[in-house]
C-alpha positions in Angstrom: -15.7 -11.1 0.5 -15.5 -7.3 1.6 -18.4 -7.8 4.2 -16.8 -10.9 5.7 -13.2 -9.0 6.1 -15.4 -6.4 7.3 -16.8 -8.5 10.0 -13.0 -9.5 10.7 -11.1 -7.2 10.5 -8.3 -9.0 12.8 -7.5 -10.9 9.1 -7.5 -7.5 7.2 -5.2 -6.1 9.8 -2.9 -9.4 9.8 -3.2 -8.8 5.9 -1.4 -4.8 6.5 1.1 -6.4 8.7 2.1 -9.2 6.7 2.1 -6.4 3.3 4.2 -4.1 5.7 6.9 -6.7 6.5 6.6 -7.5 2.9 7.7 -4.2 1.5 10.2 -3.9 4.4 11.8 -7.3 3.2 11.8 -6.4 -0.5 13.2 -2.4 0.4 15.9 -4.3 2.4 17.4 -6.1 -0.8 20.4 -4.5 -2.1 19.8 -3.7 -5.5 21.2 -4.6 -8.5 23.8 -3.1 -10.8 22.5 -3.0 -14.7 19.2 -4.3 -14.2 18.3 -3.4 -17.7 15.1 -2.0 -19.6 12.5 -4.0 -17.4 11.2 -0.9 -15.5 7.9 -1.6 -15.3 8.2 -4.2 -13.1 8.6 -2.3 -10.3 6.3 -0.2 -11.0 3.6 -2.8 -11.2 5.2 -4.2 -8.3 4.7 -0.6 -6.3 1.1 -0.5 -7.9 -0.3 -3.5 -6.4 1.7 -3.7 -2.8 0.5 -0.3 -2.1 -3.2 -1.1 -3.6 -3.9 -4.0 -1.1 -1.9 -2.2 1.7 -4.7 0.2 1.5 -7.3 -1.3 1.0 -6.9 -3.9 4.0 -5.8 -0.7 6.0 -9.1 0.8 4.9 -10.9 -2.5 5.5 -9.4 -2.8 9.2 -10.0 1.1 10.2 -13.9 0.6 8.7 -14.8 -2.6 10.2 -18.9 -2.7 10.4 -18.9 1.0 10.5 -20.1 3.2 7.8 -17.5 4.5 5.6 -16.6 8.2 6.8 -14.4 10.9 5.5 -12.1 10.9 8.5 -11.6 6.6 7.7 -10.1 7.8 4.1 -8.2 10.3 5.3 -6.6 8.3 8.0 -6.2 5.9 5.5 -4.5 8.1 2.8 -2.2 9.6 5.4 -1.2 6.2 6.8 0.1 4.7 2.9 1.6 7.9 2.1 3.5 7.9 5.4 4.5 4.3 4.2 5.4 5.0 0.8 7.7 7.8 2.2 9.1 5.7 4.9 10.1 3.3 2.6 11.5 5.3 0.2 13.5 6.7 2.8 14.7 3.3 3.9 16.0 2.4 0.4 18.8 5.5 1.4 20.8 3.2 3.7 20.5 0.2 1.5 23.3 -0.3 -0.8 22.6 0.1 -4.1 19.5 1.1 -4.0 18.3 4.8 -3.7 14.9 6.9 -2.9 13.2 7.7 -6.0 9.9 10.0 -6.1 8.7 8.0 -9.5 7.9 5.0 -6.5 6.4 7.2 -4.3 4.1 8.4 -7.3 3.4 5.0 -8.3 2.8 3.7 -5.0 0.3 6.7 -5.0 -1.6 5.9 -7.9 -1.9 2.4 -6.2 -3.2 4.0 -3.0 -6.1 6.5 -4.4 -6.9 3.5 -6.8 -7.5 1.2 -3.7 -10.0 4.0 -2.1 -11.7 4.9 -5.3 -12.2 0.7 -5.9 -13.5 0.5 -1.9 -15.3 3.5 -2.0 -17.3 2.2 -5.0 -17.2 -1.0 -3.9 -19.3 0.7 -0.4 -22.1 2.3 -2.9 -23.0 -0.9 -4.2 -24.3 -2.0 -0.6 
């Protein structure tokens, strides 16, 4: 499946946009006044958005090409930028506030999804 989005990497990219729309959406929802003790939901929720974000964004900047530092670090620098930027956002929405316990989960998600790709590149 990794060769083919390889090969097309107009559906990985379309993949990013879509995930990037999708975190703007769900950063855009006011949040919610005593949402009680269910706190790892959004953090699994963080995990995995920011885990596929990267590794389609990986995916789209690799294409057919061998996998190079200069792809991961383009790739690292891209999420983080995200993860900040959407943090950031949160600010203006009401009820809702920037936290850096997201950013360090969305993160973990990130170097996850270039450690998994990565590994995924030495079986080939």
């Amino acid at each position: 499946m990794i060769k083919w989005l390889e090969q097309n990497k107009e559906i990985s990219f379309a993949l990013v946009f879509l995930i990037t729309a999708e975190i703007f959406y769900m950063s855009s929802t006011p949040g919610v006044i005593g949402t009680g003790g269910n706190a790892w939901i959004p953090r699994l929720y963080h995990f995995i958005v920011f885990f596929l974000f990267t590794f389609f964004l990986l995916i789209t900047i690799k294409g057919n090409k061998k996998i190079k530092k200069l792809y991961i670090l383009i790739a690292i620098i891209f999420s983080l930028c995200q993860a900040f930027l959407d943090e950031f956002h949160q600010f203006f929405v009401p009820l809702r506030s920037m936290s850096i316990t997201d950013i360090l989960t969305d993160s973990l998600g990130i170097f996850s999804a270039i450690i998994i790709y990565c590994l995924s590149c030495r079986k080939d």
